[in-house]
Short mmCIF file of the C-alpha atoms (twelve columns), coordinates in Angstrom:
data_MODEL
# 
_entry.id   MODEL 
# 
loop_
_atom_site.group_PDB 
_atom_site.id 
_atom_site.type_symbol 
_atom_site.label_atom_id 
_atom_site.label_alt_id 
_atom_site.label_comp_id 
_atom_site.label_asym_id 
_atom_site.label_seq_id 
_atom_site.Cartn_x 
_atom_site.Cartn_y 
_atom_site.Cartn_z 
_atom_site.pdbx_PDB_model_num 
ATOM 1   C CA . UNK A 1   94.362  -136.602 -57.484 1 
ATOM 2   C CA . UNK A 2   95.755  -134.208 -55.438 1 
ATOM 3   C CA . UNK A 3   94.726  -130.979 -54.520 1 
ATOM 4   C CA . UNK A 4   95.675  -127.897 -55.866 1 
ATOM 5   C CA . UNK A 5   97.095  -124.732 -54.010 1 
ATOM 6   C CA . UNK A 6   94.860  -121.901 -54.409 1 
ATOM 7   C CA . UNK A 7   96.400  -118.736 -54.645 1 
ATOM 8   C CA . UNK A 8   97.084  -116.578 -52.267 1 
ATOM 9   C CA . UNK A 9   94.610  -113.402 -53.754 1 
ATOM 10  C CA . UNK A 10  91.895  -115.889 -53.231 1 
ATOM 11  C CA . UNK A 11  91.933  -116.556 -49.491 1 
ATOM 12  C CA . UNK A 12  92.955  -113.659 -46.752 1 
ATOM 13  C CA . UNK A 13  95.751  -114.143 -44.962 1 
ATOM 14  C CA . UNK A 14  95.139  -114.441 -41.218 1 
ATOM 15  C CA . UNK A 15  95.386  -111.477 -38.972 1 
ATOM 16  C CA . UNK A 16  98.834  -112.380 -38.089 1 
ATOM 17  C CA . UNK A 17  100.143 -112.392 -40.942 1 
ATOM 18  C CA . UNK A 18  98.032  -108.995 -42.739 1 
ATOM 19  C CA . UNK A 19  99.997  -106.206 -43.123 1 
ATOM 20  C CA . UNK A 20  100.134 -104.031 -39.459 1 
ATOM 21  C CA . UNK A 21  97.736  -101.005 -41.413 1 
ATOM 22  C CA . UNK A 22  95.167  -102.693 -42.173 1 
ATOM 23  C CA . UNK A 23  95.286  -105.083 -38.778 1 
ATOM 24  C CA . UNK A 24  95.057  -101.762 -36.906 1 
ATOM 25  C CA . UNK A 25  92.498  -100.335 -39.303 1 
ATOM 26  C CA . UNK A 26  90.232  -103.660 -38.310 1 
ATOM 27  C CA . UNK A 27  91.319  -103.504 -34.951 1 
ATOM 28  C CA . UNK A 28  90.171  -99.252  -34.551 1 
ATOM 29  C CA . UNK A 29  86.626  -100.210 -36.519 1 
ATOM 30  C CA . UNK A 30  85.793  -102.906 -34.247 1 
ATOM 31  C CA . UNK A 31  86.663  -100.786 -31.221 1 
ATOM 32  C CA . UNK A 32  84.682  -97.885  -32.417 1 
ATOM 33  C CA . UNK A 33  81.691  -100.129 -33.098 1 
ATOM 34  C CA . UNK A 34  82.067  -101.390 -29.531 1 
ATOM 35  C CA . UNK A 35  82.545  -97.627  -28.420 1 
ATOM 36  C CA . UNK A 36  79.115  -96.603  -30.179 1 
ATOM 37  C CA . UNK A 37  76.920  -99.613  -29.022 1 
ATOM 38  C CA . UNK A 38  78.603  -99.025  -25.722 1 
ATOM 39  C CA . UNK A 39  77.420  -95.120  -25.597 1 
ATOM 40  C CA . UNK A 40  73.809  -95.906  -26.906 1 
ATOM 41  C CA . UNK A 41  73.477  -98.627  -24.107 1 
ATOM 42  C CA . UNK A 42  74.737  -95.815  -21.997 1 
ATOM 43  C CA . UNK A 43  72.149  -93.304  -23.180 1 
ATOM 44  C CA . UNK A 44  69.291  -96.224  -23.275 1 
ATOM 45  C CA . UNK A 45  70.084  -97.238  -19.379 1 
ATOM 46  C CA . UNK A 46  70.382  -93.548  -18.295 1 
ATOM 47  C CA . UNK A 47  66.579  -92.488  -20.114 1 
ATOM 48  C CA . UNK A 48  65.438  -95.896  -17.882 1 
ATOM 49  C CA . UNK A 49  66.698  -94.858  -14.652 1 
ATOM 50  C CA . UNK A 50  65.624  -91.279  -15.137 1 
ATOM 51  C CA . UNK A 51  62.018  -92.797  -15.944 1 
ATOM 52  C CA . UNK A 52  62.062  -94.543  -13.283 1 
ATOM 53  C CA . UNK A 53  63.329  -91.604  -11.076 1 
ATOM 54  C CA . UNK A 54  61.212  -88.986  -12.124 1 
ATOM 55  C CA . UNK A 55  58.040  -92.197  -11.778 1 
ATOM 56  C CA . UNK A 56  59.300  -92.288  -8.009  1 
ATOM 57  C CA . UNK A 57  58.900  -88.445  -7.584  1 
ATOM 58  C CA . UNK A 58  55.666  -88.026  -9.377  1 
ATOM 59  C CA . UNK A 59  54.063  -90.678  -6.934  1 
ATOM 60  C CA . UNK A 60  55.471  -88.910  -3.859  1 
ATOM 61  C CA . UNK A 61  54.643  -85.438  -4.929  1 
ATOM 62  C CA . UNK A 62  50.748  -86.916  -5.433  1 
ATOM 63  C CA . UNK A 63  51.096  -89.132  -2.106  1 
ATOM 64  C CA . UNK A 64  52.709  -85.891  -0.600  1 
ATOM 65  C CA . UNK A 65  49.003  -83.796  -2.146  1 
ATOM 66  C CA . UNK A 66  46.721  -86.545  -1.464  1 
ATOM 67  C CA . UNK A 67  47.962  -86.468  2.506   1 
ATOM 68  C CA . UNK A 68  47.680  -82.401  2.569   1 
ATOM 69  C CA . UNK A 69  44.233  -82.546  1.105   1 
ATOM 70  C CA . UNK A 70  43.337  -85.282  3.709   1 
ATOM 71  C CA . UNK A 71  44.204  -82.749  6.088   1 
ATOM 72  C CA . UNK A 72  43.609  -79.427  5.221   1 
ATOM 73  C CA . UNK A 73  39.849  -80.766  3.721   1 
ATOM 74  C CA . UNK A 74  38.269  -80.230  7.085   1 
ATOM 75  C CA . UNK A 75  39.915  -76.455  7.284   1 
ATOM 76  C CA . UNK A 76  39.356  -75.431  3.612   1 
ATOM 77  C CA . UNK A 77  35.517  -76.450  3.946   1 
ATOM 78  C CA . UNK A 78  35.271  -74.574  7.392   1 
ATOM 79  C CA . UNK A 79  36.579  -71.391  6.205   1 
ATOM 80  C CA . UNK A 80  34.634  -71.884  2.517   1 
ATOM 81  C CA . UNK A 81  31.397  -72.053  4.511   1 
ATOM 82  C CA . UNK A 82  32.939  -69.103  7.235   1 
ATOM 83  C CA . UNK A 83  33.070  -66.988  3.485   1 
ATOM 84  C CA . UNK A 84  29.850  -67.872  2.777   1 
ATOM 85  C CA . UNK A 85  28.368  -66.775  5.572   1 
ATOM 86  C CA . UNK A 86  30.102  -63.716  6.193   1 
ATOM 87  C CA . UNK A 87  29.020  -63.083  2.552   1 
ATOM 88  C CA . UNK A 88  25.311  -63.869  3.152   1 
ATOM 89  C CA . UNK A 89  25.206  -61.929  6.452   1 
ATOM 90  C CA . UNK A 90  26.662  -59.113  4.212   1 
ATOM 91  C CA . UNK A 91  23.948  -58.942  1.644   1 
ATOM 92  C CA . UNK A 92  21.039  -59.490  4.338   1 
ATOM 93  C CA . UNK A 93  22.146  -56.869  5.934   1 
ATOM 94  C CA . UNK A 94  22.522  -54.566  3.152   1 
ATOM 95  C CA . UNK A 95  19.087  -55.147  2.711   1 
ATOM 96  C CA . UNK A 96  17.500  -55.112  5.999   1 
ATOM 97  C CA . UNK A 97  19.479  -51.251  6.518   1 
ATOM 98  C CA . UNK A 98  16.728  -49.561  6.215   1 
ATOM 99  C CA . UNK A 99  14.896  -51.469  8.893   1 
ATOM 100 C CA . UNK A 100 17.945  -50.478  11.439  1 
ATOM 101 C CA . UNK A 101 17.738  -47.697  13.595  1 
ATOM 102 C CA . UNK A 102 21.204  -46.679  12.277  1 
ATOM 103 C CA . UNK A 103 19.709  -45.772  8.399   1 
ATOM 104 C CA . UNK A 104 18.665  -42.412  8.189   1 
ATOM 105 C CA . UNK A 105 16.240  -42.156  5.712   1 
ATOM 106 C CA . UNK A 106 12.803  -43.006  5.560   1 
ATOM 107 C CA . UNK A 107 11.826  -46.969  4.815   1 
ATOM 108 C CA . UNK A 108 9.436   -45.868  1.834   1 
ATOM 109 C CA . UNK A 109 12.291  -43.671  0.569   1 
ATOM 110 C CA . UNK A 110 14.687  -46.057  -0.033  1 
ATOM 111 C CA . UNK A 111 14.946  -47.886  -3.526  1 
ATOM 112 C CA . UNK A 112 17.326  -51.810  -3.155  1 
ATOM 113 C CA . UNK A 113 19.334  -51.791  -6.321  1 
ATOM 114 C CA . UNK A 114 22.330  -54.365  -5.140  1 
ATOM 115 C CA . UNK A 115 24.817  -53.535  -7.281  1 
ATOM 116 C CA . UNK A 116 26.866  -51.435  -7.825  1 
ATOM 117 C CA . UNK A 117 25.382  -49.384  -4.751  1 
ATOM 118 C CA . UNK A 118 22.953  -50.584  -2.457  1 
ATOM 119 C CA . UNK A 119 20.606  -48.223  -2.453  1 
ATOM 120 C CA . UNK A 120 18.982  -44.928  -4.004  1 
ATOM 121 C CA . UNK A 121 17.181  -42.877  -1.239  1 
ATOM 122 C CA . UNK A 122 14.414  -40.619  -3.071  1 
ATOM 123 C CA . UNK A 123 15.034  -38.711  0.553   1 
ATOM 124 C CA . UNK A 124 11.804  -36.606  0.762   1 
ATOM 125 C CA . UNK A 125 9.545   -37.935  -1.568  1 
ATOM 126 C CA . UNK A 126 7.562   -39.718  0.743   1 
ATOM 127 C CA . UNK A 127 6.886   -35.963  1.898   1 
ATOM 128 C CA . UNK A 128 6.159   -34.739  -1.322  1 
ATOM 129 C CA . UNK A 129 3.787   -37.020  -2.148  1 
ATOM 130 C CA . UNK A 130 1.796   -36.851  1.052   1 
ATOM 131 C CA . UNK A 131 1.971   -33.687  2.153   1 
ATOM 132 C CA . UNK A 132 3.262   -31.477  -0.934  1 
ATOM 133 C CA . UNK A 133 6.721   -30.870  0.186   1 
ATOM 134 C CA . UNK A 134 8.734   -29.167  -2.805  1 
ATOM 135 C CA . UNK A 135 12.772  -30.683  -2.385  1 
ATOM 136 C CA . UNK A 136 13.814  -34.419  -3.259  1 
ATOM 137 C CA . UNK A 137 16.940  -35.052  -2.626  1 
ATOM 138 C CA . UNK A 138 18.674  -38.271  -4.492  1 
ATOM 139 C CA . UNK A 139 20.962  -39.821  -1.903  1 
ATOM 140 C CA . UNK A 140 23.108  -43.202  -3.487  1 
ATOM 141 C CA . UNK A 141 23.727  -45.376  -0.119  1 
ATOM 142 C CA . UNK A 142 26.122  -47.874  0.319   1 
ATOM 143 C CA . UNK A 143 26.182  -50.155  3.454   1 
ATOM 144 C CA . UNK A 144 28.783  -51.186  4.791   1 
ATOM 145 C CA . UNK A 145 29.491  -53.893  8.365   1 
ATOM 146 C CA . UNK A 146 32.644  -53.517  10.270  1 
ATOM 147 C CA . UNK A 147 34.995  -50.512  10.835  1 
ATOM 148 C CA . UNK A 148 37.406  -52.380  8.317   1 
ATOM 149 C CA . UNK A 149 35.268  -52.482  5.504   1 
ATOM 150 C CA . UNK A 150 36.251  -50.309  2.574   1 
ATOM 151 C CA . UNK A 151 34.691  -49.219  -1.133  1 
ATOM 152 C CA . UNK A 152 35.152  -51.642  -3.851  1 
ATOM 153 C CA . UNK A 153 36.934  -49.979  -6.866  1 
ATOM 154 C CA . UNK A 154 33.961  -49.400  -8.846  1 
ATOM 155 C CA . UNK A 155 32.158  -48.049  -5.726  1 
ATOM 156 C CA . UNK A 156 34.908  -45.155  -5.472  1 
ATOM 157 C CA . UNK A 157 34.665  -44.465  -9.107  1 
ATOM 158 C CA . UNK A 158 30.967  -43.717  -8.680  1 
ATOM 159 C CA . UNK A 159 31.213  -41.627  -4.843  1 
ATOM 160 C CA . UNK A 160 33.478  -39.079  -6.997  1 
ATOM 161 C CA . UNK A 161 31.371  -39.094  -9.772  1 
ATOM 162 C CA . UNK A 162 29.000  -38.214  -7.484  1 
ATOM 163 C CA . UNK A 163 30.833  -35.821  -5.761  1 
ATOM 164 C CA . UNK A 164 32.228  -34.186  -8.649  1 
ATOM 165 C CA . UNK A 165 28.515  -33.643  -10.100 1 
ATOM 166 C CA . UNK A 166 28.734  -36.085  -13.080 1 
ATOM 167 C CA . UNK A 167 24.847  -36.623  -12.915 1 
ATOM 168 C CA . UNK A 168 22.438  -36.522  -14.794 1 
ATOM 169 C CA . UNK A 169 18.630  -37.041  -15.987 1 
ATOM 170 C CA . UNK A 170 17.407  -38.864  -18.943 1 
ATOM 171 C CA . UNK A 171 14.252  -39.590  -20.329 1 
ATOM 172 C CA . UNK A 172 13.741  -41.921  -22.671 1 
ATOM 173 C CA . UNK A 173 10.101  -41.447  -24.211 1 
ATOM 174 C CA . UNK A 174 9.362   -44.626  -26.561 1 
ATOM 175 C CA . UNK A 175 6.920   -44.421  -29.992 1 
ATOM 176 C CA . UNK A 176 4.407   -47.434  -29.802 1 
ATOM 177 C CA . UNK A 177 4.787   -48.090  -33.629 1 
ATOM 178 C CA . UNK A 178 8.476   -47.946  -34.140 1 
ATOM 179 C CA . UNK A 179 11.020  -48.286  -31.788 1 
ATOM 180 C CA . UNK A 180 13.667  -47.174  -33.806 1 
ATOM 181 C CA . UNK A 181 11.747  -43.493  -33.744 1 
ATOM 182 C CA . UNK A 182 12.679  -43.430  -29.840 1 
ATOM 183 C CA . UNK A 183 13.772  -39.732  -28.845 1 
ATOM 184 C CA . UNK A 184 15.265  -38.545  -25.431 1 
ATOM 185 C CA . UNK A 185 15.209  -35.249  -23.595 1 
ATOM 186 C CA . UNK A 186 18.615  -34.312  -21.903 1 
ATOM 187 C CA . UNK A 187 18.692  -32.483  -18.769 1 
ATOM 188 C CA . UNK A 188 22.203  -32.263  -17.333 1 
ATOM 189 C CA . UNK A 189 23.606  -30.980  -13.705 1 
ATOM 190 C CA . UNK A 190 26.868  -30.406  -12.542 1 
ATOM 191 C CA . UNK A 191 29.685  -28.646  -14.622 1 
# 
């Protein structure tokens, strides 16, 4: 027995003998397969070196901030506890004013409020209580240490309030049974 020739329809002819279309046609698919994997491999290998890039400049950045903090701990305590103390010197003093020579009102006249002023100076009522002087005068005091020191924003707001007569007197009279029943009496100054 022999063996039979299969026809040609059944078995492709090799590439050297395919028509020249559809060799290039295999040839140009191939190549643009290579061309693709090649450009993903590129993309892939360019994301890993920026990784590792952008790795090496995040740990010198935080090298680079651990090393300033190292040496600028010592400074930013010393001036943090500086602050502190200038602030706390501040507020003493605000509050032993009325003890200096300097403050002239009388101690007993002088009410300690903090803030937003220092203090209100009832000046004369120590007089009027003891020895039935008829003028008060309502004095809002505001210490201040150093020839640099300046009013706060909301200090200035209330000098020209001040200044410009804005005051006033309220009383507030509350009912012992219902506090919703509270009434006040309005006396105004200033324009």
């Amino acid at each position: 027995m022999g063996r039979r020739k299969s026809p040609r329809h059944l078995h492709p002819a090799p590439a050297i003998l395919q028509e020249p279309a559809e060799q290039t046609r295999t040839i140009m698919s191939s190549d643009i397969l290579l061309l693709a994997f090649a450009f993903l491999l590129g993309i892939i290998l360019a994301y890993l070196i920026f990784r590792v890039r952008v790795g090496v400049f995040k740990e010198r950045a935080w090298n680079d901030l651990e090393r300033w903090k190292l040496e600028h701990t010592r400074e930013i305590r010393k001036d943090s506890v500086s602050r502190s103390r200038s602030t706390l010197k501040g507020r003493i003093a605000e509050q032993m004013a009325p003890l200096l020579p300097e403050f002239p009102f009388p101690l007993a006249d002088a009410r300690f409020i903090g803030n937003p002023i220092d203090f209100v100076v009832f000046d004369g009522y120590t007089r009027a209580k003891d020895e039935n002087a008829v003028r008060i005068d309502i004095v809002l005091v505001e210490i201040k240490k150093g020839k640099k020191s300046r009013l706060s924003r909301e200090e200035m707001l209330i000098k020209k309030a001040v200044e410009e007569g804005r005051v006033s007197w309220k009383t507030i009279v509350l009912d012992d049974s219902d506090p919703a029943d509270a009434t006040t009496n309005d006396i105004q100054t200033g324009p």
